[in-house]
C-alpha positions in Angstrom: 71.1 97.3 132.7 69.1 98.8 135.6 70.1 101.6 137.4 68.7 103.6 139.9 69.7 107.4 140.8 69.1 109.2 144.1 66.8 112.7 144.3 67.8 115.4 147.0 65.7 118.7 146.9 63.8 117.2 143.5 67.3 116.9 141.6 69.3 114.2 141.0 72.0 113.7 143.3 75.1 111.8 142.6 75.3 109.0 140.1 73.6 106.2 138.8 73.2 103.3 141.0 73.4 99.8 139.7 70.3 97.9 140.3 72.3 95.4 142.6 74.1 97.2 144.1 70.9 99.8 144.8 69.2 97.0 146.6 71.8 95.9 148.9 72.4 99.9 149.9 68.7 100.3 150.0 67.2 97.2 151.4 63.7 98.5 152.8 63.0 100.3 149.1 60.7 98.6 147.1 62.1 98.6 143.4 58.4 98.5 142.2 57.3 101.4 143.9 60.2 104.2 144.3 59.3 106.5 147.4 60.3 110.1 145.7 63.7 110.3 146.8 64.4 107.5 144.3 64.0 107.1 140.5 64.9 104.5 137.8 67.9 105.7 135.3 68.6 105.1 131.8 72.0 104.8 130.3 71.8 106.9 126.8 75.3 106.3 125.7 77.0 109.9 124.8 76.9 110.6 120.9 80.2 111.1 118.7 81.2 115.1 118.3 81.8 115.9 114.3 85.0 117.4 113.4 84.0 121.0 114.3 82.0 119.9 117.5 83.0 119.9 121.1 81.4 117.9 123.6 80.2 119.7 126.7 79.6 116.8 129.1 76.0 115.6 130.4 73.0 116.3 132.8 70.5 114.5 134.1 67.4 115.3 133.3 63.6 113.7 134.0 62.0 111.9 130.9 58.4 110.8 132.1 58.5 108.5 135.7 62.7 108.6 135.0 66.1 110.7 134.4 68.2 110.1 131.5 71.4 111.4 130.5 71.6 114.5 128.4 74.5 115.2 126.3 75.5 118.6 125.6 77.3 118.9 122.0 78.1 122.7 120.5 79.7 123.7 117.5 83.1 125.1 117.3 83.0 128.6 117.4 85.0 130.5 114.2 88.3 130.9 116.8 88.1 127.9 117.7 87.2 125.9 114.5 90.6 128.4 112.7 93.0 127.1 115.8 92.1 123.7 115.2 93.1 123.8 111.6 96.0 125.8 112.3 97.1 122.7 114.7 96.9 119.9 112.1 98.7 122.2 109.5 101.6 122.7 111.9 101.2 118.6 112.7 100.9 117.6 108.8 103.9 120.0 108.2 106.2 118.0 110.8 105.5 114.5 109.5 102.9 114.7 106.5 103.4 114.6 102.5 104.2 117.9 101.4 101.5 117.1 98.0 98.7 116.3 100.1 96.2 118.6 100.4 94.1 120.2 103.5 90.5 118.8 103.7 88.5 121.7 105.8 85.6 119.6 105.8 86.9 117.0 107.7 90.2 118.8 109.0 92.7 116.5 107.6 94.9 115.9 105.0 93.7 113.9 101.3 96.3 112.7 98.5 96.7 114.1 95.6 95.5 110.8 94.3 93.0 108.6 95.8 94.1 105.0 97.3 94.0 102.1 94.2 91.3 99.8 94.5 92.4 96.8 93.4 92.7 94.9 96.4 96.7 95.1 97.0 98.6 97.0 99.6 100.4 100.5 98.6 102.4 102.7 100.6 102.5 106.5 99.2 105.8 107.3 97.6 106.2 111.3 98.0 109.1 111.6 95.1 106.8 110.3 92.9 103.5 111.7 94.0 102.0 108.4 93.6 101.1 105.2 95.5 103.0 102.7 95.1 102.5 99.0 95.6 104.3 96.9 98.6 104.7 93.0 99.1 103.2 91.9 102.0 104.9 88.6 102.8 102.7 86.2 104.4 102.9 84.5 107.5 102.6 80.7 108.2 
């Protein structure tokens, strides 16, 4: 994909441009040779926050003869990483399995026992603390 991005007061200003739709906007710029109030743009897609990470948003930022995207990811801090236990605990206790246990490391809840493995479909059965298997009827 080729995009374009405008510069005002040597920042970038605005968005990304398409490359199409750059060149219909812009008709005298030559692509090949940007005047400085113009630079090519690359996409970096934004990366997935961990469990105890909060995404900040992005900047754009000058990488060589371009800008790119920068994304801005921090860690929870210890406030922030307690609350959001404290919200799935008061979630799990609405509608979770009383047996199942709280996972810090990945802020969720685990059975007691893991899932079977042997290829068939269970459903967990809380009076019984144990998975049990299901029927899956088959569709023609």
């Amino acid at each position: 994909m080729e995009l374009f991005i405008r510069i005002k007061d040597g920042l970038p200003f605005e968005h990304p441009i398409f490359g199409d739709n750059f060149r219909e906007a812009f008709p005298d710029v030559d692509v090949d040779n940007l005047p400085p109030e113009f630079a090519r743009f690359e996409r970096v897609e934004p990366p997935v926050a961990g469990v105890y990470e909060i995404y900040e948003g992005a900047e754009y930022v000058k990488v060589g003869d371009k800008y790119t995207d920068n994304h801005k990811i921090r860690k929870m801090k210890a406030a922030e990483k307690k609350a959001k236990q404290k919200q799935a605990k008061e979630n799990w206790a609405v509608n979770g399995f009383k047996s199942w246990v709280f996972d810090e490391a990945s802020c969720s809840f685990r059975p007691p026992l893991p899932y079977p493995t042997t290829g068939k479909t269970y459903l967990w059965d809380e009076p019984s603390v144990s998975w049990v298997e299901v029927e899956i009827e088959k569709v023609a």
